[in-house]
Gaussian input, Z-matrix of N, CA and C with variables (Angstrom, degrees):
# hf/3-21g

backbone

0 1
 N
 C     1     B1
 C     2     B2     1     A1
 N     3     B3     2     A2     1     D1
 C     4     B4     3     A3     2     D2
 C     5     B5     4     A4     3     D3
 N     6     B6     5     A5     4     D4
 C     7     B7     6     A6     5     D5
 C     8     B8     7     A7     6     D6
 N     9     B9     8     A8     7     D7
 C    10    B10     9     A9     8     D8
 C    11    B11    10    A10     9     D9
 N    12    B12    11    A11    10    D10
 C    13    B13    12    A12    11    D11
 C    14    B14    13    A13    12    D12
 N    15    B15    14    A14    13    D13
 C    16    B16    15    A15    14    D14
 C    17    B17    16    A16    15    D15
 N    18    B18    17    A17    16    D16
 C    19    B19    18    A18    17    D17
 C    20    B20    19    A19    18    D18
 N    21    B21    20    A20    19    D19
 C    22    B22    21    A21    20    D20
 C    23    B23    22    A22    21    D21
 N    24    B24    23    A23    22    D22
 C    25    B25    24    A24    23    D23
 C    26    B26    25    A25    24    D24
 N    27    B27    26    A26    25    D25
 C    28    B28    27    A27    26    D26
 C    29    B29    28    A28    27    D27
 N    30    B30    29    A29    28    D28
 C    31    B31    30    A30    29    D29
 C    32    B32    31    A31    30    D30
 N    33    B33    32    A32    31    D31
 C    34    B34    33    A33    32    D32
 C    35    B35    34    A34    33    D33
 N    36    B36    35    A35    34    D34
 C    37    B37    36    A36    35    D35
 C    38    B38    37    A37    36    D36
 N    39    B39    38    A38    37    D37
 C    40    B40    39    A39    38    D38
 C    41    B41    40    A40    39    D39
 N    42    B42    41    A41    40    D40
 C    43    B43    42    A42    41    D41
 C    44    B44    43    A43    42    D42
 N    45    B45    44    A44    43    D43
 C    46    B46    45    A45    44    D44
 C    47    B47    46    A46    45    D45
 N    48    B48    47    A47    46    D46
 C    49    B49    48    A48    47    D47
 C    50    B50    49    A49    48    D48
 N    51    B51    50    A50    49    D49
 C    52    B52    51    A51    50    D50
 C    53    B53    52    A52    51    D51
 N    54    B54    53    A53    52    D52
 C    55    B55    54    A54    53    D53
 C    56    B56    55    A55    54    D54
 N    57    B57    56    A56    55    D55
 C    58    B58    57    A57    56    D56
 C    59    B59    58    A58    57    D57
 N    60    B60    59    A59    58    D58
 C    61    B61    60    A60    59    D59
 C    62    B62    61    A61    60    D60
 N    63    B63    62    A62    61    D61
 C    64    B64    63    A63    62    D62
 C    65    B65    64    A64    63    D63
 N    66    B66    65    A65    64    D64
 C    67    B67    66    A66    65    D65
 C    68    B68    67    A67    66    D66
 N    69    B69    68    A68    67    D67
 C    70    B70    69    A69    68    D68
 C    71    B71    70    A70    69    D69
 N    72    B72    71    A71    70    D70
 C    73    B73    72    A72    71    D71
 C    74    B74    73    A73    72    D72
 N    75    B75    74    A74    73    D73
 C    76    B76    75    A75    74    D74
 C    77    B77    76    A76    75    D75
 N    78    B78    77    A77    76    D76
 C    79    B79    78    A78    77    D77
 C    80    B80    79    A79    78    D78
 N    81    B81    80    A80    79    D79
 C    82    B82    81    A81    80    D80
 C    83    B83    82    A82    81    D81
 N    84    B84    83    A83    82    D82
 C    85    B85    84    A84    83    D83
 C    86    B86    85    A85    84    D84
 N    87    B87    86    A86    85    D85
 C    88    B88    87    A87    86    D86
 C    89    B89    88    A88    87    D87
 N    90    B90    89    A89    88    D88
 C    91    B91    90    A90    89    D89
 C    92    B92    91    A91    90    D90
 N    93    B93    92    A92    91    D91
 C    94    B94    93    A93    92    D92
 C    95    B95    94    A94    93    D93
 N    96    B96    95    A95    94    D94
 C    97    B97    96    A96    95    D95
 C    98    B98    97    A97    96    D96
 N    99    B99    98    A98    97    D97
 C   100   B100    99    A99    98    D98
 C   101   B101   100   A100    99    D99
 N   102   B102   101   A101   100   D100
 C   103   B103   102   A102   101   D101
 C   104   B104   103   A103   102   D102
 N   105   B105   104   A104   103   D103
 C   106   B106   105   A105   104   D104
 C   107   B107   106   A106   105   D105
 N   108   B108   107   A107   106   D106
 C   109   B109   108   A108   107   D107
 C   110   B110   109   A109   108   D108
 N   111   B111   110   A110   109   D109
 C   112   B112   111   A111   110   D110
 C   113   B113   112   A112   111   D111
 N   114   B114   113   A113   112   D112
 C   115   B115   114   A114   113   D113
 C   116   B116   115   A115   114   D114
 N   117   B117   116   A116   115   D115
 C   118   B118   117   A117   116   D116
 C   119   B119   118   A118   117   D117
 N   120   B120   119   A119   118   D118
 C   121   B121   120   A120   119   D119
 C   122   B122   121   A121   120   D120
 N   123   B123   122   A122   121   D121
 C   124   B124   123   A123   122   D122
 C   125   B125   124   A124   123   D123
 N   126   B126   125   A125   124   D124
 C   127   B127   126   A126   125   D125
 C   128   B128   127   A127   126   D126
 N   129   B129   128   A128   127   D127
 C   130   B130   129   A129   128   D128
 C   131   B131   130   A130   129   D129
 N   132   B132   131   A131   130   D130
 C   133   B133   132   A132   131   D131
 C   134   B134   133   A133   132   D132
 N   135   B135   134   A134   133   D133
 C   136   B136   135   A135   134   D134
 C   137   B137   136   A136   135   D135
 N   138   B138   137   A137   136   D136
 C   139   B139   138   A138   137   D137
 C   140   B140   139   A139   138   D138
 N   141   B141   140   A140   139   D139
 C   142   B142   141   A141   140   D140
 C   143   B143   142   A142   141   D141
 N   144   B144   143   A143   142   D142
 C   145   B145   144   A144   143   D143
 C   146   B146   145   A145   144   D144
 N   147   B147   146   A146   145   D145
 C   148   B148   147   A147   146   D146
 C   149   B149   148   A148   147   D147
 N   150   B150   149   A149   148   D148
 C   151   B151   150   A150   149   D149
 C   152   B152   151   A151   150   D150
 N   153   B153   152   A152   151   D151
 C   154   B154   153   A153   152   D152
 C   155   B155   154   A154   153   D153
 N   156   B156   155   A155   154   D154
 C   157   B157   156   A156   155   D155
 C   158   B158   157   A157   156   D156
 N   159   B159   158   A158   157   D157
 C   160   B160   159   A159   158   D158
 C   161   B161   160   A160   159   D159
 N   162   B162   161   A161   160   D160
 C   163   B163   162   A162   161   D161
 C   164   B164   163   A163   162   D162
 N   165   B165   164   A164   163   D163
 C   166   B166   165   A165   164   D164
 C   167   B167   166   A166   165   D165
 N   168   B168   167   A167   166   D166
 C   169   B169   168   A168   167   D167
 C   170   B170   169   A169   168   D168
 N   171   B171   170   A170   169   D169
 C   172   B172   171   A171   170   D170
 C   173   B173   172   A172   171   D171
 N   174   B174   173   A173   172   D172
 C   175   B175   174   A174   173   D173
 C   176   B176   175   A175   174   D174
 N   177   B177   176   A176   175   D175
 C   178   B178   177   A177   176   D176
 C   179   B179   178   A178   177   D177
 N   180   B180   179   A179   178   D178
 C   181   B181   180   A180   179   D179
 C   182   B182   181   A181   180   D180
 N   183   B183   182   A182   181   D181
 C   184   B184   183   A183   182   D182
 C   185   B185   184   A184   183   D183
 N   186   B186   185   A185   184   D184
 C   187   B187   186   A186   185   D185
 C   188   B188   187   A187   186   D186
 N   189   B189   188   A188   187   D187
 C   190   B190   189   A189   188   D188
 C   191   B191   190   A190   189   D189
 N   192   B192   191   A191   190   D190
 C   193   B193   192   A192   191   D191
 C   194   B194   193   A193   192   D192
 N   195   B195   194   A194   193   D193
 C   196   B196   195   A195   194   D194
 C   197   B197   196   A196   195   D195
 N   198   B198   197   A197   196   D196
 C   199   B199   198   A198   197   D197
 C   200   B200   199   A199   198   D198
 N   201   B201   200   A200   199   D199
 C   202   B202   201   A201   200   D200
 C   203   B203   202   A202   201   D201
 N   204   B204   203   A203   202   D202
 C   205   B205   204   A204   203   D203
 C   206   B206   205   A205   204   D204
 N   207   B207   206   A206   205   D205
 C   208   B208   207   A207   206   D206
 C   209   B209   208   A208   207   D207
 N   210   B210   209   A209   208   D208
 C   211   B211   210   A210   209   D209
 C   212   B212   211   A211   210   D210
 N   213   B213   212   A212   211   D211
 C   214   B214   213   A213   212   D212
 C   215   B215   214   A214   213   D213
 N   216   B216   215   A215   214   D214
 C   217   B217   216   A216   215   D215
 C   218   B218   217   A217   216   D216
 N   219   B219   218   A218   217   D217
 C   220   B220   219   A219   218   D218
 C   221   B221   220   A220   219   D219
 N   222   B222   221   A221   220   D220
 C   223   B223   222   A222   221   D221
 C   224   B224   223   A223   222   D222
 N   225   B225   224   A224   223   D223
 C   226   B226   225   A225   224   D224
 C   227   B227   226   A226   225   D225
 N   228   B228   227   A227   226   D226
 C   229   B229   228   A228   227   D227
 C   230   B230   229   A229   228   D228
 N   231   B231   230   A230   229   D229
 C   232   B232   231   A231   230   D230
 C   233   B233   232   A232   231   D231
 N   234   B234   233   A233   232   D232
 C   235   B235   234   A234   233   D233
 C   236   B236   235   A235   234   D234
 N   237   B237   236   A236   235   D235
 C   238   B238   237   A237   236   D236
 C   239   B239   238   A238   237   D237
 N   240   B240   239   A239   238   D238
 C   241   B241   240   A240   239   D239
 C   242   B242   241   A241   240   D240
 N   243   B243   242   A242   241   D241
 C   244   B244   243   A243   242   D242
 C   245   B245   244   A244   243   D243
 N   246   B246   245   A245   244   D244
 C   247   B247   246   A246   245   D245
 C   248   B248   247   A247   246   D246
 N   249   B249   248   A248   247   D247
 C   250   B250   249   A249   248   D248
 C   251   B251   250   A250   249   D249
 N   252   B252   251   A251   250   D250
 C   253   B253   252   A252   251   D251
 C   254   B254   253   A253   252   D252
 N   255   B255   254   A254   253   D253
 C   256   B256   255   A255   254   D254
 C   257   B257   256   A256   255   D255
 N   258   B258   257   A257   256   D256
 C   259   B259   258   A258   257   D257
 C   260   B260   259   A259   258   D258
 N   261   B261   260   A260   259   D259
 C   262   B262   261   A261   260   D260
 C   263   B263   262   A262   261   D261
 N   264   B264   263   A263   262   D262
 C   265   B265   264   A264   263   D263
 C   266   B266   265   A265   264   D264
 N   267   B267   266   A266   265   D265
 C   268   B268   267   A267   266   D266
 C   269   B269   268   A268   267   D267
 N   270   B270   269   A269   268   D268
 C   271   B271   270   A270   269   D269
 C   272   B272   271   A271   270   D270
 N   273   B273   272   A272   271   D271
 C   274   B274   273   A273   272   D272
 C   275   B275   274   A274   273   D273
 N   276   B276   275   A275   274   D274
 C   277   B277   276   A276   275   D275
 C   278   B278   277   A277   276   D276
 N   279   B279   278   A278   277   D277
 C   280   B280   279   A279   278   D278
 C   281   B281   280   A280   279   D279

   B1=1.4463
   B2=1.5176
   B3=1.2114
   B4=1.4014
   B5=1.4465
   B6=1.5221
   B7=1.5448
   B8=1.5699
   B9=1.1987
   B10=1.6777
   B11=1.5998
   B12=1.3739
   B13=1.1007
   B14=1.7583
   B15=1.7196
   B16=1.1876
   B17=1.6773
   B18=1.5000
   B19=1.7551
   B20=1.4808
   B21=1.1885
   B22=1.4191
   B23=1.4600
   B24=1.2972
   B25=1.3292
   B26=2.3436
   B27=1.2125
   B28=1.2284
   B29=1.9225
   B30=1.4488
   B31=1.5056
   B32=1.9014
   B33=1.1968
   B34=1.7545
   B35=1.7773
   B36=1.2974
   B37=1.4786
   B38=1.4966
   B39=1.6447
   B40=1.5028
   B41=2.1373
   B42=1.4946
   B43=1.6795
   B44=1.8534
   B45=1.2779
   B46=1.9060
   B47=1.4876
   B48=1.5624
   B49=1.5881
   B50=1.5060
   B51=1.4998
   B52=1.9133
   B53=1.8522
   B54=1.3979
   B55=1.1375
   B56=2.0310
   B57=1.4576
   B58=1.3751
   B59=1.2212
   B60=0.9364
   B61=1.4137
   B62=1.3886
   B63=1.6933
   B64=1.3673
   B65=1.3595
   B66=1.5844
   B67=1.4144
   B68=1.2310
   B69=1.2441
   B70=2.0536
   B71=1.4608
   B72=1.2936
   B73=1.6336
   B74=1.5458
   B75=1.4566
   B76=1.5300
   B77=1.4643
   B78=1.2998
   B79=1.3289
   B80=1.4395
   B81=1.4798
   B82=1.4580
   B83=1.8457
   B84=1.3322
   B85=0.9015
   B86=2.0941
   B87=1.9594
   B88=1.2683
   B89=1.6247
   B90=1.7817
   B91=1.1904
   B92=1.3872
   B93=1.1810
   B94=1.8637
   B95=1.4922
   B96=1.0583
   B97=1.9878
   B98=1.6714
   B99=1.1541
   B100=1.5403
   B101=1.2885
   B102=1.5392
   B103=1.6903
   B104=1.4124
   B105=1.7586
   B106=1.4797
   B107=1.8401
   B108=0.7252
   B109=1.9996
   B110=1.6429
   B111=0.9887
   B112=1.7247
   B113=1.9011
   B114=1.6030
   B115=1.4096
   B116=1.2867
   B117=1.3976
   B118=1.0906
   B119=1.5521
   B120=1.0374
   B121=1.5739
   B122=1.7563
   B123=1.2599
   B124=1.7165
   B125=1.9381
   B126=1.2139
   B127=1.1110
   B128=1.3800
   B129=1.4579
   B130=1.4942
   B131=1.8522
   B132=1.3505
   B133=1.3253
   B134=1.8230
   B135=1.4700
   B136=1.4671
   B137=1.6691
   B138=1.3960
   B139=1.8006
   B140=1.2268
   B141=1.4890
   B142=1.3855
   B143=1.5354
   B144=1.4143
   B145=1.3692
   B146=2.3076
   B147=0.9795
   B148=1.7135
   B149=1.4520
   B150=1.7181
   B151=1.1041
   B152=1.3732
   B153=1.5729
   B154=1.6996
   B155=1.5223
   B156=1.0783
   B157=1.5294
   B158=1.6378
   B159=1.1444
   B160=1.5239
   B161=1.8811
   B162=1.6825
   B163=1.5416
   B164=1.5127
   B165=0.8521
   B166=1.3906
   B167=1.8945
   B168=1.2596
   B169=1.3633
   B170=1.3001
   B171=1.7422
   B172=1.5616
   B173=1.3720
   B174=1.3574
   B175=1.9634
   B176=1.8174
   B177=1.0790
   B178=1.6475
   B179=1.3702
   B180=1.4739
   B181=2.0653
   B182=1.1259
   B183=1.5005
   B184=1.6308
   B185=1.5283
   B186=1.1925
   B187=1.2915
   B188=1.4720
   B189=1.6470
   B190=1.1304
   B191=1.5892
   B192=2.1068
   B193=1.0363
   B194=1.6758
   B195=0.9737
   B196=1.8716
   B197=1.5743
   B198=1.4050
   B199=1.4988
   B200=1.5206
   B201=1.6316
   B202=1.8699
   B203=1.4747
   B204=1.7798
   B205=1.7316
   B206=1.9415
   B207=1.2913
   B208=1.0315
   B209=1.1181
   B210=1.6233
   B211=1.5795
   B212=1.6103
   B213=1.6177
   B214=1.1220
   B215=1.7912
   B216=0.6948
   B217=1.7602
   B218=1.4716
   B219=0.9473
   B220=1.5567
   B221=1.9051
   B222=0.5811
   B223=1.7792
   B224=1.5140
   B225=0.7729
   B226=1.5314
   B227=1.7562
   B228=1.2104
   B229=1.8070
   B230=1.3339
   B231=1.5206
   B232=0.7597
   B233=1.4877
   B234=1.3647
   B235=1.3717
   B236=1.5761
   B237=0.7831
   B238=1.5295
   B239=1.5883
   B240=1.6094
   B241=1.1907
   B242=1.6849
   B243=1.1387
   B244=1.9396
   B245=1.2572
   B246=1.4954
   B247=1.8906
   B248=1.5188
   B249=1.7529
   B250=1.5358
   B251=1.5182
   B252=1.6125
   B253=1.4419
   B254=1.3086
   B255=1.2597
   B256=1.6854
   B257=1.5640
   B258=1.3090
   B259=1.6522
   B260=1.4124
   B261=1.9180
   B262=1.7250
   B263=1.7315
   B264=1.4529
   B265=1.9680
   B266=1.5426
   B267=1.4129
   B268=1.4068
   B269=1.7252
   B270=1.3254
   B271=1.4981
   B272=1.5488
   B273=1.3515
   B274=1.2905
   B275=1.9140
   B276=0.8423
   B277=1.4763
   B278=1.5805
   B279=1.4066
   B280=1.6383
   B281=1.4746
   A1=111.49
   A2=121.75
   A3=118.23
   A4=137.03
   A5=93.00
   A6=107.83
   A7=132.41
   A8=119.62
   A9=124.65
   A10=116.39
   A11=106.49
   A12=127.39
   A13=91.38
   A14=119.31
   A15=147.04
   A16=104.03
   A17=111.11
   A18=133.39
   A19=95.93
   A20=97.03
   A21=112.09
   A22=130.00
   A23=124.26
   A24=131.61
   A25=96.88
   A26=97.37
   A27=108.16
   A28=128.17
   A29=99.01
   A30=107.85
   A31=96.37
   A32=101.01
   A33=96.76
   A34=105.58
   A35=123.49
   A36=118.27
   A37=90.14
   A38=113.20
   A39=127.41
   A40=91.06
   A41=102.66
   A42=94.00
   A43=124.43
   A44=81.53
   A45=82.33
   A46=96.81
   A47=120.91
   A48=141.04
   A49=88.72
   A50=106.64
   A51=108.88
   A52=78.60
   A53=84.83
   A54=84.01
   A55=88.21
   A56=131.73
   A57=115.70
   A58=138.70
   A59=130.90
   A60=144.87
   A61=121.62
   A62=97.55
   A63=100.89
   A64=88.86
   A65=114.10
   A66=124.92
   A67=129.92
   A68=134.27
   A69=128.45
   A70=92.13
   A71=95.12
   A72=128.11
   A73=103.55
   A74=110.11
   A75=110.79
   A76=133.84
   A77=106.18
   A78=125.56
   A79=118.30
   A80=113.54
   A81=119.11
   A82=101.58
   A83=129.62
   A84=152.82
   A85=123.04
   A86=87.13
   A87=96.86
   A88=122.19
   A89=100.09
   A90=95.88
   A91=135.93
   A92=128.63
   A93=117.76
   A94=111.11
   A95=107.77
   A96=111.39
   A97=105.24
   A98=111.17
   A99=109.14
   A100=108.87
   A101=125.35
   A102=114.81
   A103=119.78
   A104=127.63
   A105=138.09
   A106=93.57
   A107=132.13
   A108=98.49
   A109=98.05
   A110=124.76
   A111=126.48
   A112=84.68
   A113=107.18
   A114=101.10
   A115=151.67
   A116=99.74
   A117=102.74
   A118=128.57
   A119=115.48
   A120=126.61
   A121=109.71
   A122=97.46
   A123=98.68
   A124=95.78
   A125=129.26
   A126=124.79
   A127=147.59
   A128=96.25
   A129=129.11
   A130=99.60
   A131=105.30
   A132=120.10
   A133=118.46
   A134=96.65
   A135=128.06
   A136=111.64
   A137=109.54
   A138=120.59
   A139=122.42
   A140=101.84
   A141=115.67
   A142=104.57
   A143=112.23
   A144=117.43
   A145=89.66
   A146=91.02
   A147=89.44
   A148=86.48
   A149=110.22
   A150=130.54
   A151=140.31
   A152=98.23
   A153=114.02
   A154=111.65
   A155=147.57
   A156=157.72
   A157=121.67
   A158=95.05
   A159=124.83
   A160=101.01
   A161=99.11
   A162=117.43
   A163=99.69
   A164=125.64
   A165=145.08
   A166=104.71
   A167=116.88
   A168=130.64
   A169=106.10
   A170=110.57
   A171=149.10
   A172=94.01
   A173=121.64
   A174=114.98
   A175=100.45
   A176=130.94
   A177=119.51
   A178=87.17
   A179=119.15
   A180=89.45
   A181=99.82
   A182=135.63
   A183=118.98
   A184=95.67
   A185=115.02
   A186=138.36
   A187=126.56
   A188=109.25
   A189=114.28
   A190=109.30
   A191=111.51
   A192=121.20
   A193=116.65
   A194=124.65
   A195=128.00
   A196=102.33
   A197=99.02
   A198=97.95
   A199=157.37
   A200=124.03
   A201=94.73
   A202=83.26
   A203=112.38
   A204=124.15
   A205=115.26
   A206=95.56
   A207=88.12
   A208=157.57
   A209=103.84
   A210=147.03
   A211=105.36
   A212=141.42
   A213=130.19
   A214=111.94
   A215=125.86
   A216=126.18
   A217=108.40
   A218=133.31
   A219=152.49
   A220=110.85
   A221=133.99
   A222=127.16
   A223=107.78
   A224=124.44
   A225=121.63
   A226=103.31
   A227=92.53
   A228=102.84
   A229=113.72
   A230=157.46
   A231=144.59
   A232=123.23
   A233=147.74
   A234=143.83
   A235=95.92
   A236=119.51
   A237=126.47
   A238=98.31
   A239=118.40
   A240=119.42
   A241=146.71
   A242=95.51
   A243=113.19
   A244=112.45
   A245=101.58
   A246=103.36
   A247=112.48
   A248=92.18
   A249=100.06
   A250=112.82
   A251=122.31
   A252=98.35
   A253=91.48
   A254=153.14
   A255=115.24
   A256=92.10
   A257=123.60
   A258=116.37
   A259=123.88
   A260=107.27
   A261=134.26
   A262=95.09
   A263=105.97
   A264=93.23
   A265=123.22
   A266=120.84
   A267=130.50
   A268=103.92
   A269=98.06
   A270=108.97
   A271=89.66
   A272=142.95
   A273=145.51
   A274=100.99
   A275=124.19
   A276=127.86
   A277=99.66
   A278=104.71
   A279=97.91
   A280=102.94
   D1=-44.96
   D2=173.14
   D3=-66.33
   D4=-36.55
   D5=143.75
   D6=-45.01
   D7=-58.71
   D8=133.12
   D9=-10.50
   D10=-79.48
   D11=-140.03
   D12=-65.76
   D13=-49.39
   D14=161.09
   D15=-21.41
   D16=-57.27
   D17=-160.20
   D18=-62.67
   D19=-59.65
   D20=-176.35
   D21=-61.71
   D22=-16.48
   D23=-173.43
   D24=-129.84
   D25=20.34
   D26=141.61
   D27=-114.99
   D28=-19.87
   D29=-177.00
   D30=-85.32
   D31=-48.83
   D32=-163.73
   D33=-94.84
   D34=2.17
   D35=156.53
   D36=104.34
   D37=-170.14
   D38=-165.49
   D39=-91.17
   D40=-40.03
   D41=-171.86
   D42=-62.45
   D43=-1.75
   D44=177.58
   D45=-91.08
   D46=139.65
   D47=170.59
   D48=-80.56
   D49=143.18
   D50=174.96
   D51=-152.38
   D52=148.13
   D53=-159.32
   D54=-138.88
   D55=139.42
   D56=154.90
   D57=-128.06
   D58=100.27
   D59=-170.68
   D60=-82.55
   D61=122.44
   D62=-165.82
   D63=-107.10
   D64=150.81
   D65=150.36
   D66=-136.36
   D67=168.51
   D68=-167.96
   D69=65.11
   D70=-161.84
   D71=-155.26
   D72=-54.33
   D73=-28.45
   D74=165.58
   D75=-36.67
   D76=-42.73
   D77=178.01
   D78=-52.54
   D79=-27.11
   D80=-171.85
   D81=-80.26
   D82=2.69
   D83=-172.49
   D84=-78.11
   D85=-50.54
   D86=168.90
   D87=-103.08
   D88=33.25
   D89=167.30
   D90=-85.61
   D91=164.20
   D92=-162.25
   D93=-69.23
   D94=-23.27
   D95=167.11
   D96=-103.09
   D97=39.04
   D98=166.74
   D99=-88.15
   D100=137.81
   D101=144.31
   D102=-19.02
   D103=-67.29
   D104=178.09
   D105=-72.37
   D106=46.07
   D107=164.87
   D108=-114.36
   D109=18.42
   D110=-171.75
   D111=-102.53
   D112=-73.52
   D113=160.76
   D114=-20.85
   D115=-57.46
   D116=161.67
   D117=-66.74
   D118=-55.21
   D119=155.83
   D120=-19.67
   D121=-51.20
   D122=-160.13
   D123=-78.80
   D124=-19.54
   D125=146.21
   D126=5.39
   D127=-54.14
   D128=179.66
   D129=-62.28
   D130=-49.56
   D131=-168.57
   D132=-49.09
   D133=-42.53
   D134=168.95
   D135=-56.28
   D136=-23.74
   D137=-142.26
   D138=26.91
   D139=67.97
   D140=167.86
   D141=-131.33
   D142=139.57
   D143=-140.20
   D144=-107.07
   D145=152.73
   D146=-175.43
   D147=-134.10
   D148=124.78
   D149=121.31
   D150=-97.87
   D151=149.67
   D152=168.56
   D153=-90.31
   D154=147.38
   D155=148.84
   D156=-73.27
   D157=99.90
   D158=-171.80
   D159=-23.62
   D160=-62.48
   D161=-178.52
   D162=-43.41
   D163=-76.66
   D164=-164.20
   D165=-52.93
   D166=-29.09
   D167=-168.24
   D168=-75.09
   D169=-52.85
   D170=177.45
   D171=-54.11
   D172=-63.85
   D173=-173.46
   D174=-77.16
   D175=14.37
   D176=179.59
   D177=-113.43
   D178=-18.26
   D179=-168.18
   D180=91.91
   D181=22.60
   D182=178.51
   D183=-114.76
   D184=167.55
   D185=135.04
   D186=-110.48
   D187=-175.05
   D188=-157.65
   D189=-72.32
   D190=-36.21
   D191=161.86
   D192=-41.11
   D193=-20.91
   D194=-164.40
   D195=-74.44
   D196=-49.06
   D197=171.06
   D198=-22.40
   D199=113.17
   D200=-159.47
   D201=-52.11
   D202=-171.03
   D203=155.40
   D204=-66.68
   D205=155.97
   D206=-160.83
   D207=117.05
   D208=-52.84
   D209=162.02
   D210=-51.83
   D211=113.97
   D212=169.80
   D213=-100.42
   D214=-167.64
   D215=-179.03
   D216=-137.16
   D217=171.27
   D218=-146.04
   D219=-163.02
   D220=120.51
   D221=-179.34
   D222=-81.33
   D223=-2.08
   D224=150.89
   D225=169.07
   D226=121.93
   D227=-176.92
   D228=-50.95
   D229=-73.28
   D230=118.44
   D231=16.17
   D232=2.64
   D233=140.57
   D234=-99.94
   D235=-33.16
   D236=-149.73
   D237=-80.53
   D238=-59.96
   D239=157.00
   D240=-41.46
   D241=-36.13
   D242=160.75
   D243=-77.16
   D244=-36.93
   D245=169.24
   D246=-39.40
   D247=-76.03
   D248=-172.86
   D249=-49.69
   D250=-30.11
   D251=-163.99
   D252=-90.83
   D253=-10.79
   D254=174.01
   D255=-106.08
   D256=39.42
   D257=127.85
   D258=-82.45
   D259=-12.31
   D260=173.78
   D261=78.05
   D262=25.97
   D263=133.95
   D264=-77.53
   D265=132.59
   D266=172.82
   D267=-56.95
   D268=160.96
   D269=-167.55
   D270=-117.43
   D271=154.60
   D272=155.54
   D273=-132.42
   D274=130.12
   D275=173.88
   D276=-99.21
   D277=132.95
   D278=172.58
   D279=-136.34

């Protein structure tokens, strides 16, 4: 996904917001003792913004502390996602 995320904010320039939002079991992914939380972290570098989904955080047993740095949250991906698109950001599922 970051790789993606990377593709994409070389094709459409620094002024496009990209944003990735993880939700479900994914989430256990951008935690600070994850294999990926260095990745994710380095993210920022890209300016591409990483969220976790609150819902999804709540059924793993995490909190916000669990997080590598970096990592922002969302209150449930799925609001957050319909949000952005009738603000008319594109959605890509990966």
């Amino acid at each position: 996904m970051l790789r993606s995320a990377a593709n994409a904010r070389a094709a459409l320039g620094l002024e496009a917001g990209i944003e990735v939002v993880v939700q479900g079991p994914g989430v256990k992914l951008l935690a600070q003792n994850s294999p990926a939380a260095e990745a994710s972290t380095n993210a920022g570098q890209l300016g591409v913004d990483i969220l976790a989904c609150g819902n999804s955080m709540r059924s793993a047993g995490m909190g916000d502390k669990d997080l590598a740095p970096g990592v922002g949250t969302v209150p449930a991906a799925i609001a957050h996602l319909a949000q952005r698109q009738w603000e008319g950001w594109a959605y890509a599922r990966l």
